[in-house]
C-alpha positions in Angstrom: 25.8 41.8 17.4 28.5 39.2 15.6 27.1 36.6 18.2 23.5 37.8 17.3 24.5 37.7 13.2 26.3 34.3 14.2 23.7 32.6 15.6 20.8 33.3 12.8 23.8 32.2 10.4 23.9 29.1 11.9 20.0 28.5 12.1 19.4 29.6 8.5 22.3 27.4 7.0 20.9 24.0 9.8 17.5 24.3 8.4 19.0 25.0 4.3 21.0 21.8 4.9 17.7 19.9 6.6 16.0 21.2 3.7 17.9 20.1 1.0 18.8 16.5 3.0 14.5 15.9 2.6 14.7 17.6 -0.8 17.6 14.9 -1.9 15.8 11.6 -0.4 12.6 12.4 -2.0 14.5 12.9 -4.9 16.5 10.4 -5.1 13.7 7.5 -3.8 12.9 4.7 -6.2 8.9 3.2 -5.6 8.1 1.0 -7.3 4.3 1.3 -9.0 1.8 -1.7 -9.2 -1.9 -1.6 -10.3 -4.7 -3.0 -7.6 -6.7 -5.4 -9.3 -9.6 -2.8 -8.3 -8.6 -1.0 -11.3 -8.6 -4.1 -13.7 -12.6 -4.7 -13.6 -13.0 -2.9 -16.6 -15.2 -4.6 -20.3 -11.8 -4.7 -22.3 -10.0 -7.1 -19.5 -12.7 -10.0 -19.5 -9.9 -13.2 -18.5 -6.9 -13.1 -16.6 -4.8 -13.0 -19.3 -5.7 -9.7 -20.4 -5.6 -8.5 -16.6 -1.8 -9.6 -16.4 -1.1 -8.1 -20.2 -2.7 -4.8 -19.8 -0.2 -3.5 -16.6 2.7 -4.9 -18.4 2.0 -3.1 -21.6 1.4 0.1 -19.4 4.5 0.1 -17.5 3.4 -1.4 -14.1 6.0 -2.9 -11.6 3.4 -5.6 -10.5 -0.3 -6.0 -9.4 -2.2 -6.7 -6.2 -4.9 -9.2 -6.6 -7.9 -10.4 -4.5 -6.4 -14.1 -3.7 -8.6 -16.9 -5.3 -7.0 -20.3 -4.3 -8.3 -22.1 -7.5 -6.8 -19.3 -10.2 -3.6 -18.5 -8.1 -1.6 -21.1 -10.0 -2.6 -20.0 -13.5 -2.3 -16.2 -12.6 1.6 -17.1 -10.9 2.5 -18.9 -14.3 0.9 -15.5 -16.3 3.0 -13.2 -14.1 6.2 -15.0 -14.2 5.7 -15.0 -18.2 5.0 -11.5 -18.2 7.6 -10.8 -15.6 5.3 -8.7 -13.7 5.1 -8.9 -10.2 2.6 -10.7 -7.4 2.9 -7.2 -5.1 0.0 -8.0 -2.7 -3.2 -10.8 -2.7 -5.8 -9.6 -0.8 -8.2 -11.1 2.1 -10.6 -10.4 4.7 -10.6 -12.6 7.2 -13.1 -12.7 10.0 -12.1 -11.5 13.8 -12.0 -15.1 15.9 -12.4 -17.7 12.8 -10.0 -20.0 11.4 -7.7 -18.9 8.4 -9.3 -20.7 5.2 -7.4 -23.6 5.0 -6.3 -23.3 1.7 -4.5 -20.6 2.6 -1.1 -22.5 3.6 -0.9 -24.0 0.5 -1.4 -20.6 -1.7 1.5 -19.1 0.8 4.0 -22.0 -0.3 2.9 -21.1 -3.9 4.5 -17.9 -3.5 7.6 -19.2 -2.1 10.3 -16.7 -3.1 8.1 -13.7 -3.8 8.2 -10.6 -1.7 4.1 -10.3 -2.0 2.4 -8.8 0.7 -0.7 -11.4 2.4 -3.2 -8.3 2.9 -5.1 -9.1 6.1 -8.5 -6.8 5.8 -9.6 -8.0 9.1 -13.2 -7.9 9.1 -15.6 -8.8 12.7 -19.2 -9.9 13.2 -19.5 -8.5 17.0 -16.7 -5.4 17.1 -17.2 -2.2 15.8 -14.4 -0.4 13.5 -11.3 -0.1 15.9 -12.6 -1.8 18.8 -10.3 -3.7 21.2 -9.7 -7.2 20.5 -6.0 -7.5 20.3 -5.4 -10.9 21.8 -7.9 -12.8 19.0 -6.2 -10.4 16.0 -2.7 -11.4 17.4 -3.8 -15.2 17.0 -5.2 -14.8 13.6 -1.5 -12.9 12.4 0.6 -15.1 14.0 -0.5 -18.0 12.4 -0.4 -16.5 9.1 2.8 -15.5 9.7 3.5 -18.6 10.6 2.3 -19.7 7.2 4.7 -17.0 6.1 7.8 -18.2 7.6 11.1 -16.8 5.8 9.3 -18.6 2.5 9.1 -14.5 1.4 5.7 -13.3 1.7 4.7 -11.3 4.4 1.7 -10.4 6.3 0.4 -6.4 5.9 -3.0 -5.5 8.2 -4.9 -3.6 5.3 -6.4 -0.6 6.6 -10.2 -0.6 5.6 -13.2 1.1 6.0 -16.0 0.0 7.6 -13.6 -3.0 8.9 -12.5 -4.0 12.1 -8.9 -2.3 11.3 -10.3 0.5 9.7 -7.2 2.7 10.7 -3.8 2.4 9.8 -2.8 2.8 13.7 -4.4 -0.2 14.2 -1.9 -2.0 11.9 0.4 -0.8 13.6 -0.4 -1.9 16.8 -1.4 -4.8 15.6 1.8 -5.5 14.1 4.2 -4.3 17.1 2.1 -6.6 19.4 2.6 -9.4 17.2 6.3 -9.0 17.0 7.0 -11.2 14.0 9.3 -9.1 11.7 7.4 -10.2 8.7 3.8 -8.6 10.0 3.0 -5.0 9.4 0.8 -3.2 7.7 -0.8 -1.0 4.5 -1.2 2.5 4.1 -4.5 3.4 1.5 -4.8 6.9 1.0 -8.3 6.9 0.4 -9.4 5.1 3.8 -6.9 7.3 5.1 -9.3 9.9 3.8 -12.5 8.6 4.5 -12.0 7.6 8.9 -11.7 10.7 10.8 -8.2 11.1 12.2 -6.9 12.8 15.4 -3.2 13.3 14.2 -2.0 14.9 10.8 -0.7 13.0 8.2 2.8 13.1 8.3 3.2 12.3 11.8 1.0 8.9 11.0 3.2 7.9 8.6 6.3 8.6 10.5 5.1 6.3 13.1 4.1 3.7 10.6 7.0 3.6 9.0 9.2 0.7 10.7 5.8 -1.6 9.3 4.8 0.0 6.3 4.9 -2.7 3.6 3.0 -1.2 0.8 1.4 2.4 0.5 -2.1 2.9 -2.5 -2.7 5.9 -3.5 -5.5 7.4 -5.8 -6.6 10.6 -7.3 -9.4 12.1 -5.0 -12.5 14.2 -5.7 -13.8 15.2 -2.6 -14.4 11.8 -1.1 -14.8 10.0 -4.4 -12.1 8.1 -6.2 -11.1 9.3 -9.2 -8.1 8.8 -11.7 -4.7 9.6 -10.4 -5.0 12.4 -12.8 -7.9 14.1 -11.3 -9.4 15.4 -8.3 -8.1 17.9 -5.4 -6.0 16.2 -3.9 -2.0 16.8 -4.1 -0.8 13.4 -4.7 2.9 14.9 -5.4 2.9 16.3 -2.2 2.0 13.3 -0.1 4.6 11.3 -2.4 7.0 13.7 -1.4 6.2 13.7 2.1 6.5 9.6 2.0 9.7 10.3 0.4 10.9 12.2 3.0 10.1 10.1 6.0 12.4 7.4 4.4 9.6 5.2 2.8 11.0 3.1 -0.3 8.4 0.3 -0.7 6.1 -0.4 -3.5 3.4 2.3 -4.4 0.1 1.0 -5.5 -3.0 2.6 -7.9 -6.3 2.1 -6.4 -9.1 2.1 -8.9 -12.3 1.1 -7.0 -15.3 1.9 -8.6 -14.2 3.8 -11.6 -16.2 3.1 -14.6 -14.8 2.7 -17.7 -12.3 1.0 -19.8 -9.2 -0.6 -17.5 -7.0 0.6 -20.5 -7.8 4.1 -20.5 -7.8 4.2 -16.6 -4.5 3.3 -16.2 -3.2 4.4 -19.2 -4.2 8.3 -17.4 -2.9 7.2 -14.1 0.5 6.1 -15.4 1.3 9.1 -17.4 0.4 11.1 -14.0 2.9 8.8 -12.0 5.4 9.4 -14.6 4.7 13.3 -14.0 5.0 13.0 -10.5 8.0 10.9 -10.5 9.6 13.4 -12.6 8.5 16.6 -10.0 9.8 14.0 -7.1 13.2 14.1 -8.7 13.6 18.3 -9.4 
């Protein structure tokens, strides 16, 4: 009976102490928050100017832009006023072509930053997922080799619809490759969108030794909606991210939603504020 008693004493007091170990690093994890361009399309941020002034007014950490070589300059010189961060440039490259050769020279622009190179790898011939690792391996490598220790990195970008449409496949992708500075994104609303054959959690538990930037997104159904809206538990899944030991940057992705970008993530800072604050009771 004392054994009995013992025991359960033991096992009630291992899994209090687990408990509060995930409740303390979820607690105590810093992410920081940057706004995807995709939610800076709005009729009150016409130039570029207003696209870099409206997340710094907000609050935002940095943003992730779709990378135009001709405006990168300008938009770098913008930031670094600001002092608002270059978190991710985004690219779809296609499966068995060339890099665009401007490419190189955009990388050593961002010598010294710690921006992601977002690889939506896109393919005439393969469907979503398809096997085609040798050509995909060639295509990272040389833009990691772009990459070099300048400070950018290369992260597959999960997409639907593309070639790596699943975060596994970034993962793969980048374990093949090898280089430490590939790996990939995790976007909660692609995430949502492919059918998957493994929960959550565990996904991200695998992903995590090449996670390099996580979006997330309020969710209404299937449809994007303001991180203050929708069905789906965002706190939770922060929380669960929290407790696998993620502590990268945390993007909002706005694709699609109409409206001012002002009022958009205006609602979807407040919300990240009010999760941040759950995060840390």
């Amino acid at each position: 009976m004392n054994n009995s008693v013992t025991r359960r004493t033991f096992l009630a007091a291992s899994a209090a102490a687990l408990s509060a170990q995930w409740a303390s690093a979820a607690a105590t994890t810093h992410f920081d928050f940057y706004a995807m361009d995709t939610g800076l399309r709005g009729p009150d941020v016409p130039t570029l100017e207003d696209k870099v002034k409206l997340p710094k007014d907000l609050g935002y950490w940095g943003i992730d832009y779709t990378l135009d070589h001709q405006q990168l300059p300008h938009l770098l010189e913008l930031l670094d006023r600001a002092e608002v961060q270059l978190a991710c440039v985004y690219l779809s490259p296609t499966l068995g072509e060339k890099p665009d050769p401007r490419l190189a020279e955009s990388i050593t622009r961002m010598k010294g930053r710690s921006t992601r190179v977002e690889l939506a790898i896109q393919s005439k011939k393969l469907q979503p997922s398809d096997r085609a690792d040798d050509a995909a391996i060639e295509l990272i490598n040389r833009v990691s080799d772009m990459c070099a220790d300048l400070g950018p990195v290369v992260s597959i970008y999960p997409h639907t619809g593309m070639w790596t449409e699943r975060v596994q496949d970034g993962v793969r992708l980048s374990r093949l490759s090898g280089r430490k500075n590939a790996g990939t994104n995790f976007n909660l609303v692609h995430w949502s969108w492919v059918k998957q054959d493994e929960p959550l959690e565990k996904v991200l538990e695998q992903s995590l030794p090449f996670l390099k930037a996580v979006s997330i997104n309020g969710l209404d159904g299937r449809k994007i909606v303001p991180l203050d809206e929708g069905d789906y538990d965002v706190t939770a899944f922060m929380r669960t991210l929290g407790r696998i030991g993620y502590d990268g940057p945390v993007g909002f992705q706005g694709y699609g939603i109409p409206g001012p970008s002002r009022k958009l993530l205006e609602r979807s800072m407040r919300k990240w504020r009010e999760i941040q604050t759950a995060l840390s009771t």
